[in-house]
N, C-alpha and C positions, 0 to 999 in steps of 0.2 A: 193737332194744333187748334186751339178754341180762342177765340178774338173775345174780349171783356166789353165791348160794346154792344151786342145784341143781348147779351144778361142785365142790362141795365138802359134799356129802351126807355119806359114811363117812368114821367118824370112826379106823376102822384102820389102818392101813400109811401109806406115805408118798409114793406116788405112784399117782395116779389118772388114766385118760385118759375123753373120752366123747366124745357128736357131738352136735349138737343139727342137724337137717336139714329144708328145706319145699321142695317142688318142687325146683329144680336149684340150690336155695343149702344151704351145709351150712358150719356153724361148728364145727372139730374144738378139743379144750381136752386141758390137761395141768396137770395139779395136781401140785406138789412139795410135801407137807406142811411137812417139816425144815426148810426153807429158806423157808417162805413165799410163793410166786412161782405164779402160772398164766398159762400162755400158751394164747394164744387163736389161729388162723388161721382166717381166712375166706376159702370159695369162693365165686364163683357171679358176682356181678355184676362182671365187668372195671374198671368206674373205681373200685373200692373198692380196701381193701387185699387183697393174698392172700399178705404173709410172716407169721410168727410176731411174735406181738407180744407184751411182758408185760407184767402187773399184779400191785401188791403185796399182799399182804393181810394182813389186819388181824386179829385175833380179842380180840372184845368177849365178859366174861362179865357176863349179864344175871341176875340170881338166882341160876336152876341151870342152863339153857341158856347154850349159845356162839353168838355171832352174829358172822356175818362182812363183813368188808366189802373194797374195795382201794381201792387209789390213784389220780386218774387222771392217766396221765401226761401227760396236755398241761396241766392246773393243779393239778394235785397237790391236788385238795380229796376228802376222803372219798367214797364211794360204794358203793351197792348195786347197783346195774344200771350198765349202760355201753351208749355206740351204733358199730356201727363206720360209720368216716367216712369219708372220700375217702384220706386219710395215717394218720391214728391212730385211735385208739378214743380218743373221748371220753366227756364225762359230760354229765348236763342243763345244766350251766354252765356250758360249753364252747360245747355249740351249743342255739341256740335255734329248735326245729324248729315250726310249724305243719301242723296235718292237711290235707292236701288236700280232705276233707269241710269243715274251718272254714272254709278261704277262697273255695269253692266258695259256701256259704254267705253271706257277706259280699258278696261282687262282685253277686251275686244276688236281693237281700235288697230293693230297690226294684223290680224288676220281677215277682219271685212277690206280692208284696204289690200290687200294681196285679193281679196276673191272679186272686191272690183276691175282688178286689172287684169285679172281673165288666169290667175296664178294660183293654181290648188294642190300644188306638190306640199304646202306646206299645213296646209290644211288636212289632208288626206294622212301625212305623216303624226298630226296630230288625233287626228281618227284611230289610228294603231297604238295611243300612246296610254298612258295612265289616265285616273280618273279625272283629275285637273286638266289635261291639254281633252281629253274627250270632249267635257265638258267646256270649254274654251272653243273648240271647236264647231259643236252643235250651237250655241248661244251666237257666233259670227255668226253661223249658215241663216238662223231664224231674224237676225235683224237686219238682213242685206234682204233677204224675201228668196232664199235657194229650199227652206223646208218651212212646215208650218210652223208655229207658232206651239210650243209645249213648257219650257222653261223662262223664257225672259218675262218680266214683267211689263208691264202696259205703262206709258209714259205717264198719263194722271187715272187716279183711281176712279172705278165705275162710280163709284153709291157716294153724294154728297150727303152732308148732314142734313136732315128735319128738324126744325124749332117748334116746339110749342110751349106757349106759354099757357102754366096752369094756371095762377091765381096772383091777384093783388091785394094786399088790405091797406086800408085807411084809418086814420084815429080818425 
């Protein structure tokens, strides 16, 4: 998820470029003030996109501040942030993503509650069971704190994004 306001920071000249980068993924952008338009291209993971893609934008004046926003093209509804998806960058209304922390949580949610009450007959029977109740199994044991840490995932991700801005020009 990348928010449209740090890609359009300076409010001088008319084209802007920057990167925003975290371990081997890096989303490069280009801001055309005059014309409205930023295009976005993303590296790093193969089944996503990696052409140039645009968005419109918008500028809202709020009091004495400008706020901006764009478009998103798969439903053309306003926005502030955008996600890149498999074909396009869409928006929260487009796609409706769950954390892998929630549904970890969820699938898991009768078996850590039996291992807090001190009840492992059902757990342990899932231990004998197929790959799905195994796995249901080990996932409760690691987010109650009974084994280490091997499959669940971490509630927010290590690596935030870097910004840097390349370059501005001016007429």
């Amino acid at each position: 998820m990348f928010r449209v306001d740090p890609m359009i920071r300076r409010n001088t000249g008319w084209l802007h470029s920057g990167r925003f980068s975290r371990g081997g993924e890096s989303l490069d952008y280009v801001t055309r003030m005059d014309k409205y338009l930023l295009w976005v291209r993303y590296r790093g993971n193969p089944s996503l996109i990696s052409t140039w893609q645009s968005l419109i934008l918008h500028r809202h004046y709020l009091f004495e501040a400008v706020k901006w926003s764009a478009s998103c093209p798969w439903c053309c509804s306003q926005i502030y942030e955008f996600y890149v998806y498999k074909r396009s960058l869409r928006c929260r209304h487009c796609v409706i993503l769950t954390s892998r922390w929630g549904r970890q949580m969820m699938v898991t949610q009768e078996l850590r509650s039996e291992i807090r009450k001190g009840d492992l007959t059902n757990v342990s029977q899932n231990l004998q069971g197929g790959f799905r109740e195994v796995f249901r199994a080990m996932l409760a044991m690691e987010l109650t704190g009974l084994s280490p840490r091997r499959f669940s995932s971490p509630r927010k991700m290590d690596q935030a994004w870097t910004h840097s801005m390349k370059r501005s020009r001016r007429r």
